[in-house]
N, C-alpha and C positions, 0 to 999 in steps of 0.2 A: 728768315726764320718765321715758323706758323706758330702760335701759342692757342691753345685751349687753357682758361686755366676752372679752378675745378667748380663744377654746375652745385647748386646750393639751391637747396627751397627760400622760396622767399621768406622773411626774417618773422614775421608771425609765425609760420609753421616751424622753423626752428627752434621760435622757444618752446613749443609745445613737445617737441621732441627733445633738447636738451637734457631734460630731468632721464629720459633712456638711455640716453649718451653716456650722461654722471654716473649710471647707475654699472652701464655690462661695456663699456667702450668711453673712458673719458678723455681718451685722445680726439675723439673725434667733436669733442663740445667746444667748439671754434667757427665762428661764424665771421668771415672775411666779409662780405658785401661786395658790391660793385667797388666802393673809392676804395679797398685795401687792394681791391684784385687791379684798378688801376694804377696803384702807387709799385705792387708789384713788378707789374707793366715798365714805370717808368725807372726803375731798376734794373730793367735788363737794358733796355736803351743806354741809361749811364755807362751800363760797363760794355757793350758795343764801342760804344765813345771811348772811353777811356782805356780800353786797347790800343788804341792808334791801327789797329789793322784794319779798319774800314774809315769811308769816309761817306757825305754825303747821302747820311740815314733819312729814310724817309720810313713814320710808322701810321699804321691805321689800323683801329680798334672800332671792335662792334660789340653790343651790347645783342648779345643771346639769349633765346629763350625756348627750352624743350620740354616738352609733357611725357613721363615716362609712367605705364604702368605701375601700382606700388610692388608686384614683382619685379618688375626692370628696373624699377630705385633701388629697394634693395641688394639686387647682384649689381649691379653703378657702386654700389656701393662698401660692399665687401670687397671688389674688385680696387678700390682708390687706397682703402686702409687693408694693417695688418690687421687682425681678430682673433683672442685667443679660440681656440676649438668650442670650449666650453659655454664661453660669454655670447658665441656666434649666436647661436638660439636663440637664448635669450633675448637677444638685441632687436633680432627680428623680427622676432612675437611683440615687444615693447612695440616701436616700432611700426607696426603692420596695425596693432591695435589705433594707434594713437590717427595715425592715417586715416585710415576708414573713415573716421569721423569725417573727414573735409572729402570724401568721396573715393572714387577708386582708380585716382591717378593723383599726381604731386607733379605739381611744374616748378623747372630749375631754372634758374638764371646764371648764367657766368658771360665774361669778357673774353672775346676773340681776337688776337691780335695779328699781324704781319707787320714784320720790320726786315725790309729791304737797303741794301747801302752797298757799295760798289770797294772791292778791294784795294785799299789805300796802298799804292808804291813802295815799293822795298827802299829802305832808306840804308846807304850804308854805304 
C-alpha cells in the first residue's frame, strides 16, 4: 500500500492563514505536522497487523517536500476539502492575500509512506 498523506505549509505559514480558515472554511484550521502524519502512519501499520491477513510488514516512510504556485495551492486545495459555494471566494481571496506576503509560491510538507507484507496463510 502507497500513502500520500496530505501536503501542509509549514506551521508558521499556517498560522498566518488560520485566522482564513476560522473565518470562510473552519474545517480546514487543523494543522497535523509531520509526528501526527507519522503516528497516522503507524495506525495503518497496527491494523495491517491486526488483521492477521498479512504477515511480515515491512514499512518506509519519507518525509516530502513540494513548492506549488499559490494558484496550484489553492486548486491542492479545494480539491482535498469540501467548500461551501459561497465561502469558496472568499477563502481564496483571504488566502491568496495572506500569501503574497511570503512571495508567490507556498511550500508543502507531507509524509510518504509504503507498507509492503506478504499474504499470511489461510488458517482454517
Amino acid at each position: 500500500m502507497l500513502w500520500n498523506l496530505t501536503p501542509e505549509p509549514k506551521y508558521e505559514i499556517y498560522q498566518v492563514l488560520e485566522e482564513v480558515y476560522q473565518a470562510y472554511a473552519p474545517s480546514f484550521a487543523r494543522y497535523d505536522g509531520a509526528e501526527v502524519q507519522a503516528e497516522v502512519l503507524r495506525g495503518f501499520e497496527q491494523e495491517i497487523l491486526d488483521s492477521n491477513c498479512f504477515q511480515e510488514l515491512v514499512v518506509e516512510q519519507t518525509a516530502c517536500e513540494v513548492t506549488y504556485s499559490i494558484d496550484d495551492y489553492l486548486k491542492l486545495l479545494i480539491t482535498l476539502h469540501r467548500v461551501e459555494p459561497q465561502a469558496k471566494e472568499l477563502l481564496c481571496v483571504g488566502l491568496r492575500e495572506k500569501l503574497e506576503k511570503f512571495g508567490d509560491s507556498v511550500q508543502l510538507e507531507f509524509l510518504s509512506a509504503v507498507h509492503v507484507a506478504r499474504k499470511a496463510p489461510v488458517r482454517g
